[in-house]
C-alpha positions in Angstrom: -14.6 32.6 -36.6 -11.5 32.8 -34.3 -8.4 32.6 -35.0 -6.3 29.4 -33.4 -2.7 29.2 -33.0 -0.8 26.1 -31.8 2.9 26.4 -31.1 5.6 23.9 -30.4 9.0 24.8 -29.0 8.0 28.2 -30.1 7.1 27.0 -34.0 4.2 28.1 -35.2 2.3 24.9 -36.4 -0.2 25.0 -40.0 -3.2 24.0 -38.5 -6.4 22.9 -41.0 -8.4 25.6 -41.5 -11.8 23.3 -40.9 -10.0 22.1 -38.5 -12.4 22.1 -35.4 -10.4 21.8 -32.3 -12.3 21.0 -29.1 -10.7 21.2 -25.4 -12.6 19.8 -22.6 -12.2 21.1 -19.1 -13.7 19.4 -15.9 -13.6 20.1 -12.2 -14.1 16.7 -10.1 -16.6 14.7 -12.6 -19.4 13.5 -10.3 -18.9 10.5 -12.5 -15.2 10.3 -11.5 -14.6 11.3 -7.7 -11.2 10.2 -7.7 -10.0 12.3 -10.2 -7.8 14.9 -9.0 -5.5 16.7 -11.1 -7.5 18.2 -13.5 -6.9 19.7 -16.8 -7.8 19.3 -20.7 -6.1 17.2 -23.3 -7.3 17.1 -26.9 -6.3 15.0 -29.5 -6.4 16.6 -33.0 -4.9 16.4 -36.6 -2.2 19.0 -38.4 -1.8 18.8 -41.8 1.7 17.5 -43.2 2.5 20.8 -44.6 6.5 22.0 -45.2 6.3 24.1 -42.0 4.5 21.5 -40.1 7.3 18.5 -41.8 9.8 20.6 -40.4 8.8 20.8 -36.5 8.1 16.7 -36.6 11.4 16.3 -38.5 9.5 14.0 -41.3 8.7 11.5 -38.5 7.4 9.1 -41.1 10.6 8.8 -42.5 12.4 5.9 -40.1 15.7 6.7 -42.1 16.1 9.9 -40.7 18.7 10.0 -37.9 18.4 11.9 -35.0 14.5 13.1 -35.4 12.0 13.8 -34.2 11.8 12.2 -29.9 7.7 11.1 -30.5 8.9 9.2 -26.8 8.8 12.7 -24.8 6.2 15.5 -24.8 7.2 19.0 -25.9 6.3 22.3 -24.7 3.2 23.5 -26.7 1.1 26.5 -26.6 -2.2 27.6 -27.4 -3.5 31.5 -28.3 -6.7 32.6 -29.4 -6.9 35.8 -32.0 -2.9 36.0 -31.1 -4.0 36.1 -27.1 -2.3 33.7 -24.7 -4.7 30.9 -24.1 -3.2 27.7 -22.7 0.8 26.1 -22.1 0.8 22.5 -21.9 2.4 20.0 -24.1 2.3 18.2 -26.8 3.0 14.2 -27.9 3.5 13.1 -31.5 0.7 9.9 -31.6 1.6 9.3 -35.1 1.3 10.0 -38.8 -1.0 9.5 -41.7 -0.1 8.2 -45.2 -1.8 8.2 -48.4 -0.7 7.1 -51.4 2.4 6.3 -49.6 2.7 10.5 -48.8 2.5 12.2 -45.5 -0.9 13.6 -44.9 -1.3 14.5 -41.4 -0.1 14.4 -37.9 -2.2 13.2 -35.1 -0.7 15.2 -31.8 -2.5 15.4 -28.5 -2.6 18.6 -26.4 -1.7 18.5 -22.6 -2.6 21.1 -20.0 0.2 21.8 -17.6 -1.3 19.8 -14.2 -1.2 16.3 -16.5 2.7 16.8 -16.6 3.0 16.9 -12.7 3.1 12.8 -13.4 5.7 12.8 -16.5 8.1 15.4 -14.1 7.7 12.6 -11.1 7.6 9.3 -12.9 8.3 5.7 -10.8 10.2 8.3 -8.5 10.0 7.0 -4.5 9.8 9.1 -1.6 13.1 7.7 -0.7 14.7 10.0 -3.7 13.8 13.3 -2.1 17.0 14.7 -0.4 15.5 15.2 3.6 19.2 17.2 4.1 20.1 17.8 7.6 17.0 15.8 8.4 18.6 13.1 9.5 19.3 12.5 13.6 21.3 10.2 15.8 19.9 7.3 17.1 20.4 6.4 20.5 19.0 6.2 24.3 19.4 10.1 24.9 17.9 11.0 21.8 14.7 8.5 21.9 14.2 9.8 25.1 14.5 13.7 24.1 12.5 13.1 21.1 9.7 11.5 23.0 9.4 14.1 25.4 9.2 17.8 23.8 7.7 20.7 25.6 5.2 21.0 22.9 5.2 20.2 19.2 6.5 23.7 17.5 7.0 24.6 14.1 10.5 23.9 13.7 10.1 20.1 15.1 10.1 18.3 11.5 11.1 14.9 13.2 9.9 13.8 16.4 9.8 10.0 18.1 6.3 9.0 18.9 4.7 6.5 21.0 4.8 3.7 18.4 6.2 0.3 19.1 7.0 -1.6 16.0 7.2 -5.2 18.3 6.2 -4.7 22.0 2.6 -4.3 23.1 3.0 -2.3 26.4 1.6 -2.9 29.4 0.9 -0.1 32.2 1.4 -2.2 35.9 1.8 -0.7 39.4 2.2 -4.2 41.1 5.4 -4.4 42.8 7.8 -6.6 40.7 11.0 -6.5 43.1 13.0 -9.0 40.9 13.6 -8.9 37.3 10.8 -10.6 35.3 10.2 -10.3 31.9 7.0 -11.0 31.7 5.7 -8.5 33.8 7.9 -6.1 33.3 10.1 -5.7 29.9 7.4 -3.6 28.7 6.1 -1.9 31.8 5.9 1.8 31.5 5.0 1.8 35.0 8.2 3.6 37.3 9.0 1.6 39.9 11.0 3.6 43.0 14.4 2.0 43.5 14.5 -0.5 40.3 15.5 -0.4 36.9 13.7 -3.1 35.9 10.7 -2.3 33.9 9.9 0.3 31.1 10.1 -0.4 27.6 13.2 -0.5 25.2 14.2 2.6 24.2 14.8 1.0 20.4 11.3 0.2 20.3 10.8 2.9 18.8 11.2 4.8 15.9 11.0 8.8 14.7 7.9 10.4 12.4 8.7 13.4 9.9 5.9 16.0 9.3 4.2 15.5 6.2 4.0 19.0 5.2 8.3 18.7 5.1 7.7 16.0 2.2 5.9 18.6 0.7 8.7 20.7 1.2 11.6 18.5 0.2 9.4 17.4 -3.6 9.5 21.1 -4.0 13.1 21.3 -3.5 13.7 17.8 -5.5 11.6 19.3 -8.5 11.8 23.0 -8.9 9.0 22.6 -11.5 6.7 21.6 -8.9 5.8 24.5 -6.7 2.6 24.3 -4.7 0.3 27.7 -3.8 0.1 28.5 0.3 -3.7 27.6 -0.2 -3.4 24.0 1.5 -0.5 22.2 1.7 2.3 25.2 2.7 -0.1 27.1 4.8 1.1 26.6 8.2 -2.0 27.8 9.9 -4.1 24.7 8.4 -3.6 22.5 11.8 -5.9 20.0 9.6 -3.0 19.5 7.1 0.5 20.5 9.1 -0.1 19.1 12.4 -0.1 15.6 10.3 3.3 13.2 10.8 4.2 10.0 8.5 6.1 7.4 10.5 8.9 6.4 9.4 8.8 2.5 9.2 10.1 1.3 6.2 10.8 -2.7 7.1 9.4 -4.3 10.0 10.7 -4.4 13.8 14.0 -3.1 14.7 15.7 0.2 12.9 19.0 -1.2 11.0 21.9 0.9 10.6 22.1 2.9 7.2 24.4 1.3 4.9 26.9 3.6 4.4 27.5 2.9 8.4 30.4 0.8 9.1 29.5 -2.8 10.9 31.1 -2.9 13.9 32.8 -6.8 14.6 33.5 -7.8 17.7 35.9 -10.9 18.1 35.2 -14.2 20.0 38.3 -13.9 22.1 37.5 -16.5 25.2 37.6 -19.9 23.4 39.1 -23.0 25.3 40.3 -26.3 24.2 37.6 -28.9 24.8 39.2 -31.8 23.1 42.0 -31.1 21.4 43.5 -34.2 19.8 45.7 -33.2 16.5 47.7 -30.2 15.1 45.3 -26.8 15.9 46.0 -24.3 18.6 43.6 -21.4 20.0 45.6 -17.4 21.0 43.1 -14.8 21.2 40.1 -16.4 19.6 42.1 -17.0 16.8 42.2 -20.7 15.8 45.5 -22.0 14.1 45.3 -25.0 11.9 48.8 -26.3 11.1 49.7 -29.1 8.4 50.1 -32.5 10.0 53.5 -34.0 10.4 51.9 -37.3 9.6 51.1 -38.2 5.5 48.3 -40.3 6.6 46.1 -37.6 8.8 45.1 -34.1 7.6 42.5 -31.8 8.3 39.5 -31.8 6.0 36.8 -28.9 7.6 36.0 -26.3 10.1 32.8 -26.1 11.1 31.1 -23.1 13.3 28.3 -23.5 16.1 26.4 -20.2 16.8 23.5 -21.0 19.7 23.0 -17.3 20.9 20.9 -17.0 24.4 18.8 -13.9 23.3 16.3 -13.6 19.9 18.0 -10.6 18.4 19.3 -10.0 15.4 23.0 -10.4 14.4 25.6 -11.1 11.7 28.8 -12.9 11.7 31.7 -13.6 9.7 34.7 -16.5 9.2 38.1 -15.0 8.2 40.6 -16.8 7.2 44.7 -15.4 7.4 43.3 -12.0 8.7 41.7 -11.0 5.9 39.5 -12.7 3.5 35.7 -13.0 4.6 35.3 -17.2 3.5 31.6 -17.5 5.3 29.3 -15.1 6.4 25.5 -14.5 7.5 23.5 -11.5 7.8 19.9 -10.5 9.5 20.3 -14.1 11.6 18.4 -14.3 14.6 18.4 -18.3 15.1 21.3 -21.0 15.4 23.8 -21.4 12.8 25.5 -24.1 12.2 28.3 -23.3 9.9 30.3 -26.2 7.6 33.7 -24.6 5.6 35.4 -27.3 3.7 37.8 -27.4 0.9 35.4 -26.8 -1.8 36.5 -23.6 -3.5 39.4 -23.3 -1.4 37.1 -22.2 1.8 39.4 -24.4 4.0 42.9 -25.1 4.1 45.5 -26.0 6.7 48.4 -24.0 7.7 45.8 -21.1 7.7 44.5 -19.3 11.1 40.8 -19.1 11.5 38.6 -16.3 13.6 34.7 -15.9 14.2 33.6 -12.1 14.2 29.8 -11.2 15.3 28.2 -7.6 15.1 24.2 -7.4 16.1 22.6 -3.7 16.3 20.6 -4.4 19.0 23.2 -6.7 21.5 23.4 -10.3 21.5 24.4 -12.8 24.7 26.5 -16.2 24.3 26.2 -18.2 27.5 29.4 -20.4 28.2 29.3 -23.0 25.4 27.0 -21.2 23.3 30.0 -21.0 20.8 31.4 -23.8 19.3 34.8 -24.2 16.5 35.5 -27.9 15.6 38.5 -29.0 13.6 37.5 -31.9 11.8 40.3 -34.3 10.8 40.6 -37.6 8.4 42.9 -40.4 9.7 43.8 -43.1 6.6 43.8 -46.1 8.3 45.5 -49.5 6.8 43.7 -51.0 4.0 40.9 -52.2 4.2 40.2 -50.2 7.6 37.7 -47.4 7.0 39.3 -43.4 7.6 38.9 -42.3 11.5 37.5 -39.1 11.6 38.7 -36.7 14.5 38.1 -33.5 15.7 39.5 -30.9 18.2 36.8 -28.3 19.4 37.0 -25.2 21.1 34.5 -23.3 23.1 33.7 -19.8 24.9 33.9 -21.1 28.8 32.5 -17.9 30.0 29.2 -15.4 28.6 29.8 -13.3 25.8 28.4 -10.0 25.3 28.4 -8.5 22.3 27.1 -4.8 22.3 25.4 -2.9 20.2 27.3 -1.4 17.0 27.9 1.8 18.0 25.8 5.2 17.4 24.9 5.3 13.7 22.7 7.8 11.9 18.8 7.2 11.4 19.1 8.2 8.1 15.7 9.5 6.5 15.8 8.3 2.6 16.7 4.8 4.5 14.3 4.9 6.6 11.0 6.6 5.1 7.9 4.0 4.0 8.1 2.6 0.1 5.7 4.7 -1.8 5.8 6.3 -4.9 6.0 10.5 -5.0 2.5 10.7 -6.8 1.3 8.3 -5.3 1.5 10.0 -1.7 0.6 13.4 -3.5 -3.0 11.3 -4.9 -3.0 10.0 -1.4 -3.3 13.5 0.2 -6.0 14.9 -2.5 -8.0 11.6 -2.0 -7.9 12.0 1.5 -8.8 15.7 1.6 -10.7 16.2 -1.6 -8.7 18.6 -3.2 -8.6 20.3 -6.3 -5.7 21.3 -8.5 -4.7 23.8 -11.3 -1.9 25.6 -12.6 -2.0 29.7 -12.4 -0.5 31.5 -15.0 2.9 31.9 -12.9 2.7 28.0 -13.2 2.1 27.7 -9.4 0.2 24.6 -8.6 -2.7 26.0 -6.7 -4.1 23.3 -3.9 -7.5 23.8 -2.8 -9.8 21.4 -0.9 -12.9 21.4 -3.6 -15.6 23.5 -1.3 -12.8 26.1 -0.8 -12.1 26.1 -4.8 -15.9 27.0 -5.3 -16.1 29.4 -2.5 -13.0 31.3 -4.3 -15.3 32.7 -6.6 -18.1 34.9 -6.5 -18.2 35.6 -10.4 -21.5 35.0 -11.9 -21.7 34.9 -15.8 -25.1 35.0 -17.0 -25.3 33.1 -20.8 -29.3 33.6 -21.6 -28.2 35.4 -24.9 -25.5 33.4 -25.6 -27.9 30.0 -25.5 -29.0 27.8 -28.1 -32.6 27.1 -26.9 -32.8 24.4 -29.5 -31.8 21.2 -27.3 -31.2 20.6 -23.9 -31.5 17.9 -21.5 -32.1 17.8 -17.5 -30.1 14.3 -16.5 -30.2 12.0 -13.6 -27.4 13.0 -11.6 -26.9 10.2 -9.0 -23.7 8.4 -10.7 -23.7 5.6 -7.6 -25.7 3.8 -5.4 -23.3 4.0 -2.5 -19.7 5.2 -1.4 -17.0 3.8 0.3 -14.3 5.7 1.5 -11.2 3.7 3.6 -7.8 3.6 4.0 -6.1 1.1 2.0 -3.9 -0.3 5.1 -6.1 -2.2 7.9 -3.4 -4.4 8.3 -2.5 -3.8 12.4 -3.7 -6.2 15.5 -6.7 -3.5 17.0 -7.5 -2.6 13.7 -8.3 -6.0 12.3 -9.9 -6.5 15.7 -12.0 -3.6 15.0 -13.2 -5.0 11.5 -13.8 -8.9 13.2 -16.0 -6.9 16.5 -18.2 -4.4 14.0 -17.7 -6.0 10.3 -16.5 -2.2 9.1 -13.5 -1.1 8.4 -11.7 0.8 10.9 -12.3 5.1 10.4 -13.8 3.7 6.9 -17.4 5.1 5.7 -19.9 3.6 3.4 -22.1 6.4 2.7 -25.6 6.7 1.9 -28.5 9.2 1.7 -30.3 9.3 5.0 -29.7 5.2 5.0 -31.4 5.0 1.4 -29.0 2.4 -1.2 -30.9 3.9 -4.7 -31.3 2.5 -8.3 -27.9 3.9 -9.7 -27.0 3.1 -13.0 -23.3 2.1 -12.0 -22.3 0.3 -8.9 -20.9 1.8 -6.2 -17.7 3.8 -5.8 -14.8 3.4 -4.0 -12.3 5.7 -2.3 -9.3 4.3 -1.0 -6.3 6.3 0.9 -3.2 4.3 0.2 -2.1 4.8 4.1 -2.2 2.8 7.1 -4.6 3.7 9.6 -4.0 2.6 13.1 -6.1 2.0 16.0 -4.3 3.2 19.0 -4.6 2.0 22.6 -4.9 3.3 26.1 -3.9 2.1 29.0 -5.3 1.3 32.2 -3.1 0.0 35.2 -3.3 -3.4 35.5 -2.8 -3.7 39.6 -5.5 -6.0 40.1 -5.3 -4.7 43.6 -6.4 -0.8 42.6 -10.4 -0.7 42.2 -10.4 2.6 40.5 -10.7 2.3 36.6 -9.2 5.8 36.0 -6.9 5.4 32.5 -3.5 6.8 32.8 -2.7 9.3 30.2 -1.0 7.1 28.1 -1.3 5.8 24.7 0.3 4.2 22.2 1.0 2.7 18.7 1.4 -1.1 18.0 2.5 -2.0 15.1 2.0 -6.1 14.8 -0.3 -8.1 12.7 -2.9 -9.8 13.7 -0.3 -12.5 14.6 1.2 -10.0 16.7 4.4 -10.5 14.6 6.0 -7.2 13.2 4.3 -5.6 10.9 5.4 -3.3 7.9 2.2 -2.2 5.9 1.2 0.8 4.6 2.8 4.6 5.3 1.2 5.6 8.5 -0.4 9.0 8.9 -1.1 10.5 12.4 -1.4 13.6 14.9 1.2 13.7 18.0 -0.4 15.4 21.1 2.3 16.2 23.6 0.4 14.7 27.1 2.6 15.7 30.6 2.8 12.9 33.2 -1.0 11.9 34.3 -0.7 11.3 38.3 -4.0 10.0 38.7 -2.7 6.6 38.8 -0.2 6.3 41.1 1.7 9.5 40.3 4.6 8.0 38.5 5.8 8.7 34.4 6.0 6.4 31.6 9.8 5.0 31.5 11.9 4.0 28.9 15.3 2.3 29.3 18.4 2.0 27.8 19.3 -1.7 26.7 23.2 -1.6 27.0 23.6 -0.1 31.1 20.9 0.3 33.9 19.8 3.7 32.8 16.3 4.6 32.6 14.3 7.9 31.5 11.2 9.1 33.4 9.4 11.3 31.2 7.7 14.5 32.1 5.7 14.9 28.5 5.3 12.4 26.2 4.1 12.2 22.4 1.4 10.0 21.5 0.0 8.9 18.7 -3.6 10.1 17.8 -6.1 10.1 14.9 -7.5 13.2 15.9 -5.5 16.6 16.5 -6.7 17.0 20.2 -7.9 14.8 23.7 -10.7 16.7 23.6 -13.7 18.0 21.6 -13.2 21.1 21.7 -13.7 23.3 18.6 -9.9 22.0 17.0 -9.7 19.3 18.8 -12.6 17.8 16.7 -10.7 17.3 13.6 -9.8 13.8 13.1 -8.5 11.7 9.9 -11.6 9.7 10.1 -14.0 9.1 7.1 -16.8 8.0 9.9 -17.0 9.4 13.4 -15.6 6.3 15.7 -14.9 6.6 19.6 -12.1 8.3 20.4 -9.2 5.9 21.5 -7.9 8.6 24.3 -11.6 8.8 25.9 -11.7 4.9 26.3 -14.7 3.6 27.2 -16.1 6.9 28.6 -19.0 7.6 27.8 -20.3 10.0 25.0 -22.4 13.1 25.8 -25.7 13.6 23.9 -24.5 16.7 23.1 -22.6 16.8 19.7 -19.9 19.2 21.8 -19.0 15.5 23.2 -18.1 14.7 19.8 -15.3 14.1 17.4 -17.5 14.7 14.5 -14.7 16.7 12.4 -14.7 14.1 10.4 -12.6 14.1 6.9 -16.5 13.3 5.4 -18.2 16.2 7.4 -15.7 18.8 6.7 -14.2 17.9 2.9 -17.2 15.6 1.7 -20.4 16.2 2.6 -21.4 19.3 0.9 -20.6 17.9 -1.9 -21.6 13.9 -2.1 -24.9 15.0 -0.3 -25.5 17.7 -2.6 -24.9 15.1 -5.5 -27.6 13.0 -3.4 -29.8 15.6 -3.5 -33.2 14.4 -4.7 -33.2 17.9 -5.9 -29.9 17.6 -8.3 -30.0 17.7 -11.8 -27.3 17.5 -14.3 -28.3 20.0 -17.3 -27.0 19.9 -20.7 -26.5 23.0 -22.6 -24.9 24.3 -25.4 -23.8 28.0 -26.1 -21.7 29.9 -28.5 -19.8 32.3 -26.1 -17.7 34.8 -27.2 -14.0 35.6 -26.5 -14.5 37.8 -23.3 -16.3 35.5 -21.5 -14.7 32.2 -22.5 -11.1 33.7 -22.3 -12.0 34.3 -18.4 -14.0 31.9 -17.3 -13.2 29.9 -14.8 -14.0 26.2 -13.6 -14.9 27.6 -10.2 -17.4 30.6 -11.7 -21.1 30.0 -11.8 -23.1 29.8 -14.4 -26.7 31.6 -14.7 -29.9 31.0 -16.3 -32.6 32.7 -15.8 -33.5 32.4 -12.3 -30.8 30.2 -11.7 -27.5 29.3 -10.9 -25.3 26.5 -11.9 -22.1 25.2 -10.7 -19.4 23.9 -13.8 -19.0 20.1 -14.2 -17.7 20.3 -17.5 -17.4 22.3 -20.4 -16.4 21.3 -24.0 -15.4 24.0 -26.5 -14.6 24.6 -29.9 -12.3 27.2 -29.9 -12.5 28.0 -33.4 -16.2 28.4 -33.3 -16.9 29.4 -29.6 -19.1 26.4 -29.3 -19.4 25.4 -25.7 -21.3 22.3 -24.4 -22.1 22.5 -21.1 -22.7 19.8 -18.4 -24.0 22.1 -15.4 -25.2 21.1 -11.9 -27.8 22.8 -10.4 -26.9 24.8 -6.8 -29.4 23.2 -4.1 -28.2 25.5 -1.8 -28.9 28.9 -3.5 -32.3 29.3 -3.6 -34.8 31.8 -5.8 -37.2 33.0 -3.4 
């Protein structure tokens, strides 16, 4: 019999000496892919001894002030014969009377890896600290973020081609005059005009995801991840990846500690000015009437702006105090302040303010002030109403608020902390556990196995009494996706083929089997995009070369602005393709004629190369799909022709087909082990009997007794010859 000791904040706790306390460990449950951090809890019973009354404070005892917390978990810890075993913690679940007397405490045991969720809670991406992350946000920096030598190691943010609005057009045809249609969005340079190229604030920058990683680290100095996976920055697979950062849909807004910049509506005429108001400076002046039978009794405030964008505008009354105000507007306003509340008044002076982050244009008479009046006529004549108006008689520009910060934690996508950390071990099938420095070691689950090479052989350990060879097909079928399918070429994708765009429903060689359960789902929670590559669309040109360019766009299927999920991609830096004409991609500034033909670009892929060469293979694809940047190129026959790097082929596969094996079984054993092997085993060791060998799927033990129930899975791929 071995000896079992349980402490709590360093307490020794009484444990029942019949006591049997059983802790199950499992490594990816083929009856629960999903699962990913994994480690034990057990749920036992302590007897309500004096020692054991005085850790838990007499927790029955409601009276009691300032007592035991049962709300929080407590550090615990687990030896064997005096050894250090396991540290986790534990949670108070409740107490047992009888005859009206403490009996026993019912506490739960967690290993370390289950308190990764307690340390991160609700907490959002946006909490994490991104210092000196942030950048300007401007033409001149769009323009140099876009257009990088090459992606290095230090480039954390970069901008690329992703439109959150625009779909962009690639056009050689001569467009000598300014025309929107043709040309707003043409990347296309045209010699001599300034005309085309897309808005520079189009776009938006993308932060590399392994610098989240980097920043929950520094956030939560509990939470320290192993250089296996996520910090090694030789794994392309993993550190070549980018999150866009597109938290609302269309334009970037200023971050909030940014001052609003007002402009003033300064050129305002009289129109019709009939009673006691005066206009200086686009200030209007309302004075009290000399007459008791006429005062003023409103102003109201006509806003018909030329251009769509967005803007924001204010009514101050005296100089100082805001009395009507709009924000986010990008249609007419039509603005009515009257007495209620004390919004109007005479003897008061009156001036419109407007501020819009992108630029907004007022053609002449775009802007409208009336005065409105009331006129008491004799009894039993009705009141004449009168008004004097005043109007801008020439455009008015107001610009764009000036330079403000793009400011990371304002900008990054909504998503909960361990909900982008599930995200990334759905998505790559990794493995976690805690070493005993308390390192969380990150493993893709074919690199955890292949970590060991220790074989423990249990023949004389084995109670030959029982066992059982199982059925180890849990599912018919498995679909893996990406939660967000939300974009225009993505739901075109799913309406064309009926699947899901990069998703995978998998099967054995085609076969859907008799499974006991139905099947399983995987879901990413991240948007996966189809990207798009463009062709010139001079009808003139009869050559269907593509240009080089491709791009993100970010609409619904609506082709309205769309937000959805936290989008995950690879930039490729692609210098300026002159097989079509020999020009670059342009961008433009939106406040002066200036332009920016670029020499490199960034665009947006799904795989980490234009080519299928031996990296360039690896994609974030569950199925192989054509590769946007080839077009409609034709495939090879030769797999070499391929993106087949798949994030099945290279971190499912083995696994799920091995589970599919007509050749798996799941065998249940039990063994009585004793201290040296169980105190070292690992979840990643095989296990051997006989002939053969047996990868862990879960093992339940009695510590006190060294009773182990195995569930083992038989190793198709190591043979017996």
């Amino acid at each position: 019999m071995r000896r079992l000791q349980l402490y709590i904040d360093g307490q020794r706790v009484d444990l029942f000496k019949d006591e049997s306390v059983q802790l199950t460990q499992t490594i990816k449950n083929v009856k629960d892919l999903a699962k990913v951090f994994t480690e034990f809890t057990q749920t036992f019973s302590v007897p309500a001894s004096s020692v054991n009354n005085k850790i838990f404070q007499h927790y029955y005892n409601f009276n009691i002030s300032n007592g035991f917390d049962a709300r929080k978990k407590t550090d615990a810890r687990l030896e064997l014969n005096d050894l250090p075993f396991k540290d986790g913690k534990i949670a108070l679940d409740g107490v047992e009377l009888k005859n009206n007397l403490a009996h026993t405490y019912r506490i739960t045991f967690f290993g370390n890896t289950v308190n990764l969720k307690d340390i991160l809670g609700e907490a959002q991406l946006s909490s994490l600290a991104f210092n000196g992350l942030n950048k300007s946000y401007k033409f001149t920096d769009i323009r140099d973020a876009l257009s990088p030598l090459a992606i290095f190691d230090a480039d954390k943010i970069i901008a690329p081609l992703i439109t959150h609005t625009n779909r962009l057009i690639y056009d050689s045809s001569s467009h000598p005059i300014y025309d929107p249609e043709a040309t707003t969005n043409n990347l296309y340079a045209h010699t001599g005009t300034t005309h085309n190229g897309v808005a520079w604030n189009q776009f938006k920058y993308a932060i590399r995801v392994s610098q989240i990683i980097t920043e929950i680290q520094f956030r939560y100095p509990d939470i320290q991840f192993s250089d296996d996976f996520f910090n090694d920055t030789s794994n392309e697979k993993f550190y070549d990846l980018f999150m866009w950062l597109h938290r609302k849909s269309g334009h970037v807004e200023p971050a909030t500690q940014v001052e609003v910049i007002y402009s003033k509506l300064q050129d305002l005429v009289s129109t019709n000015t009939q009673l006691v108001s005066s206009v200086s400076g686009g200030v209007v002046f309302v004075s009290a009437s000399q007459l008791e039978n006429e005062f003023a009794s409103s102003i109201r405030v006509k806003l018909n702006p030329t251009t769509s964008n967005l803007y924001s505008y204010q009514v101050i009354r005296d100089g100082g105090e805001i009395i009507a105000q709009g924000n986010d507007v990008s249609n007419n306003i039509n603005v009515n302040i009257t007495t209620a509340n004390n919004a109007f008044r005479n003897n008061s002076s009156y001036l419109v303010q407007i501020s819009s982050p992108l630029g907004i244009v007022f053609n002449a008479g775009d802007i409208e002030i009336e005065i409105n009046y009331t006129i008491l006529n004799p009894f039993p004549a009705a009141p004449t109403i009168a008004k004097d108006t005043y109007e801008n008689n020439a455009t008015v520009t107001i610009v764009s608020n000036p330079d403000f910060e793009f400011n990371i934690v304002e900008q990054i996508p909504k998503m909960k902390i361990i909900d982008f950390l599930s995200g990334l071990f759905n998505l790559f099938n990794l493995t976690a556990y805690v070493d005993n420095v308390g390192t969380i070691v990150v493993r893709t689950l074919d690199s955890y196995y292949a970590a060991s090479t220790t074989v423990y052989n249990i023949d004389k350990y084995l109670d030959t009494t029982k066992s059982t060879s199982d059925v180890a097909l849990p599912f018919s079928k498995i679909n893996f996706s990406y939660k967000g399918l939300g974009t225009f070429l993505a739901k075109q994708f799913n309406q064309l083929t009926n699947s899901g765009w990069g998703s995978l429903s998998y099967t054995l060689d085609g076969d859907i089997f008799d499974a006991p359960s139905e099947d399983y789902k995987i879901e990413v929670p991240f948007e996966h995009m189809q990207f798009e590559r463009l062709y010139d669309a001079n009808t003139t040109l009869t050559s269907t070369t593509p240009t080089g360019i491709q791009y993100g766009y970010s609409v619904n299927e609506n082709q309205q602005s769309y937000i959805g999920e936290p989008l995950l991609f690879y930039p490729i830096v692609v210098p300026a393709i002159s097989t079509v004409g020999g020009q670059k991609p342009r961008i433009r500034d939106t406040q002066s004629p200036a332009v920016a033909d670029l020499d490199q670009f960034i665009i947006p892929s799904n795989s980490i190369g234009t080519t299928p060469t031996t990296s360039g293979k690896i994609n974030i694809h569950f199925q192989n799909e054509l590769n946007e940047f080839l077009a409609n190129q034709p495939s090879g026959t030769d797999n070499a022709d391929e993106f087949t790097d798949t994030l099945f082929e290279t971190e499912y596969k083995e696994y799920i087909q091995d589970v599919f094996s007509l050749r798996r079984r799941l065998l249940k054993v039990t063994a009585y082990l004793p201290m040296k092997v169980y105190y070292n085993l690992q979840l990643n060791d095989l296990i051997e009997l006989g002939q053969d060998r047996y990868k862990i799927n879960s093992m339940k033990t009695d510590l006190t007794t060294g009773k182990t129930e195995f569930e083992l899975l038989n190793t198709i791929l190591w043979l017996r010859i």
